[in-house]
C-alpha positions as CSV (number, residue, x, y, z in Angstrom):
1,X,-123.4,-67.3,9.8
2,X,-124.6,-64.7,7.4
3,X,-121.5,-64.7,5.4
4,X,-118.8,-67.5,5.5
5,X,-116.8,-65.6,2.8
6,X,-115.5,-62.9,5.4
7,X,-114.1,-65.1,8.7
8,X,-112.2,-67.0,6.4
9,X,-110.1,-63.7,4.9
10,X,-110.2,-62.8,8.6
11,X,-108.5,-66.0,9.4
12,X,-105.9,-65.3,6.5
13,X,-104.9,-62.4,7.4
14,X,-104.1,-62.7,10.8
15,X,-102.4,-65.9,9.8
16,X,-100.2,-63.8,7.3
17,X,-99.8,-61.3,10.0
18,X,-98.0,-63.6,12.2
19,X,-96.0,-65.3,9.8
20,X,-94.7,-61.8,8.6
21,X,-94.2,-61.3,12.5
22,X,-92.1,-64.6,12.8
23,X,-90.3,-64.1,9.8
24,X,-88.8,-60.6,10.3
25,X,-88.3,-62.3,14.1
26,X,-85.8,-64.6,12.7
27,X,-84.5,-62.1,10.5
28,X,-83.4,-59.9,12.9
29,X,-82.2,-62.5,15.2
30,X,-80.4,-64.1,13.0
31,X,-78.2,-61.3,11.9
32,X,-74.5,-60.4,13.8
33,X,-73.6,-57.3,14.2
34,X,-69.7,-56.7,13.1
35,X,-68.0,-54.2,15.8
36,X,-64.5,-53.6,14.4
37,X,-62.9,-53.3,18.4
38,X,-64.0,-56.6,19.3
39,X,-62.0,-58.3,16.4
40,X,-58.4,-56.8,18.0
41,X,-59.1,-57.6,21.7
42,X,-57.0,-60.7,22.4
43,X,-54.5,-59.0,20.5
44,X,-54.6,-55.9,22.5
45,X,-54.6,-57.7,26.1
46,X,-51.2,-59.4,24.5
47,X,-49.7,-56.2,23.9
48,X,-50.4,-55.0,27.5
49,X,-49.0,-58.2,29.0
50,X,-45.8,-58.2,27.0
51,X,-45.5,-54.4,27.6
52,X,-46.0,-55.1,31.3
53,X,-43.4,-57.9,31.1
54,X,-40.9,-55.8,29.9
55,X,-41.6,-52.8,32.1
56,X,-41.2,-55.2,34.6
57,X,-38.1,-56.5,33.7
58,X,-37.1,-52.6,33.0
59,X,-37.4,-51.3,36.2
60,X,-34.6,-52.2,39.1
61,X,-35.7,-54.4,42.1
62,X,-35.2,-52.1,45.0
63,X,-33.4,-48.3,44.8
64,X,-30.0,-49.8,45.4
65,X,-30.1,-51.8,42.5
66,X,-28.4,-49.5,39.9
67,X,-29.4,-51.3,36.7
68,X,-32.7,-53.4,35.7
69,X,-32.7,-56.8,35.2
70,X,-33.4,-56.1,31.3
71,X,-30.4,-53.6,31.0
72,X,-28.1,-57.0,32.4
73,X,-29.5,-59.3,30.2
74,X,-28.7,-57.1,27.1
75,X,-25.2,-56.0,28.2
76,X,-24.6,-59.7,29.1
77,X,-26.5,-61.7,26.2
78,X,-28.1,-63.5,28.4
79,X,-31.0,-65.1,26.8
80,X,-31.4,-68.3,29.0
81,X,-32.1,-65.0,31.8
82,X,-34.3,-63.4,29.5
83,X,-36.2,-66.6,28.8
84,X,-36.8,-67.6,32.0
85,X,-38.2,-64.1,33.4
86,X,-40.5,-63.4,30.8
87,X,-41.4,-67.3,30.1
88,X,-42.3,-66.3,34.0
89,X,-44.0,-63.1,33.9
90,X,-46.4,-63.8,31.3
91,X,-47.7,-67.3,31.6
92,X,-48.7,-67.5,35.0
93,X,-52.5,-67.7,35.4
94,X,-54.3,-68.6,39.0
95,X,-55.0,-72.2,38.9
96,X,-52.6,-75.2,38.1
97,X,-52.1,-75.0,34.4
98,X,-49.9,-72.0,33.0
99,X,-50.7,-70.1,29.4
100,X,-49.4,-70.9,26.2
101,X,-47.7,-68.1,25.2
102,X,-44.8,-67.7,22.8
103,X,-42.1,-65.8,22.0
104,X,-38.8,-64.7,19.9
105,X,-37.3,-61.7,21.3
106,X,-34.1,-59.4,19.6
107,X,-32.8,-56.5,20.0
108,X,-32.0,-53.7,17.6
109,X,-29.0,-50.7,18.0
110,X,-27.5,-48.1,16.0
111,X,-24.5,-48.5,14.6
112,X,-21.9,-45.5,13.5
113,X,-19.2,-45.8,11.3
114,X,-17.3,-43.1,8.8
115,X,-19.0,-45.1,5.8
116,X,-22.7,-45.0,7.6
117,X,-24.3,-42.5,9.2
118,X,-27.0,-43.9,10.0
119,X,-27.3,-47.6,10.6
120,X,-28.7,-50.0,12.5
121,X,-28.2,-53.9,13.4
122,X,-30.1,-56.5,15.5
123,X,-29.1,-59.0,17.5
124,X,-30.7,-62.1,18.7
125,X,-31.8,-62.4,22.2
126,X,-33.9,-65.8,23.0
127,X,-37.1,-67.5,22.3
128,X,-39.5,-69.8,23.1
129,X,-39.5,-72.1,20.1
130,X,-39.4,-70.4,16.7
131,X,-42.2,-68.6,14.9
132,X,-43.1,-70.2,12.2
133,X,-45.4,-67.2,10.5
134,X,-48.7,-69.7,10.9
135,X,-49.3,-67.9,14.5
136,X,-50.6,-64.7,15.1
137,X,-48.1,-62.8,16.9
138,X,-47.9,-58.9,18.2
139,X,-44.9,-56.6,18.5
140,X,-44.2,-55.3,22.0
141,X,-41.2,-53.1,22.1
142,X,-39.0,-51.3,24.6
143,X,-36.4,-48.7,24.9
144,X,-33.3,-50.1,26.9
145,X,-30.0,-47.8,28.1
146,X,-27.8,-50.0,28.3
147,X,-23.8,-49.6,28.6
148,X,-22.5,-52.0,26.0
149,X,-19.9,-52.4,23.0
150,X,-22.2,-52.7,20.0
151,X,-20.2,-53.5,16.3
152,X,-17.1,-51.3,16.5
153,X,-18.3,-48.5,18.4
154,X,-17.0,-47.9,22.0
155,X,-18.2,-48.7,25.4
156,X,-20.7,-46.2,26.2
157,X,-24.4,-45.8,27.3
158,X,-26.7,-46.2,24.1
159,X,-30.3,-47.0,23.7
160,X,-31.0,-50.5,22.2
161,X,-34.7,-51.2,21.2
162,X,-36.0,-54.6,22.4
163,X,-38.6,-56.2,20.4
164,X,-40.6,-59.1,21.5
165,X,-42.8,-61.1,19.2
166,X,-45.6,-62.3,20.8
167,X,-48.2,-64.9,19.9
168,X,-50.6,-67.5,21.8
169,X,-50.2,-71.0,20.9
170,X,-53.7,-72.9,19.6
């Protein structure tokens, strides 16, 4: 006990040792670290299942078949067909409860006349309910052949576009 003076700064500083220690502990901890990719994940796994959807849809059941299901349904309007495959196709899950996905589908084609070159027109094809622009939705799209009168042109095989708004309910 020669000198008091120097346990007590002893006891001080390893006191404000530790509570530098703990502080920049809880600094650090607290602290998230922003990765742009994870932000567009759930929006990326949508675009792969609507894109798979409509590959699916796209490609003819068995080599007999001479035309996809997707290639009917645009020649025929058929957008109760449409509905009901993709409805299908992308909100089955394993268990008892399906997803809660959404949709508005269309369908867009080029149109040639002597006044336009170059135009183009869509046409609806079905949804699910309408989108109401609250929701987040993605664009999946997909190039059809299809052998259909579209506007005044004649009946011949054309590409149509088919574009699929996609979006998760809450």
């Amino acid at each position: 006990m020669v000198n008091d003076g120097g346990q007590l700064y002893t006891i001080e500083g390893v006191s404000a040792g530790l509570i530098m220690l703990l502080t920049a502990y809880f600094v650090l901890n607290s602290t998230s670290i922003y990765t742009p990719g994870d932000s567009h994940i759930n929006d990326m796994q949508l675009e792969v299942l609507g894109y798979d959807a409509l590959l699916m849809m796209n490609t003819p059941a068995n080599n007999t078949m001479v035309k996809s299901p997707l290639q009917e349904i645009v020649e025929q309007d058929d957008g109760q067909r449409f509905k009901t495959m993709f409805m299908n196709l992308t909100n089955n899950k394993t268990g008892s409860t399906t997803d809660r996905l959404q949709f508005s589908a269309n369908y867009t084609y080029r149109i040639q006349t002597a006044s336009t070159q170059n135009a183009t027109a869509s046409a609806f094809l079905s949804s699910s309910r309408p989108y109401t622009e609250g929701e987040h939705a993605v664009r999946v799209t997909k190039w059809v052949i299809v052998d259909k009168q579209l506007g005044s042109s004649p009946v011949h095989n054309r590409a149509v576009l088919v574009e699929v708004l996609l979006w998760r309910d809450a």
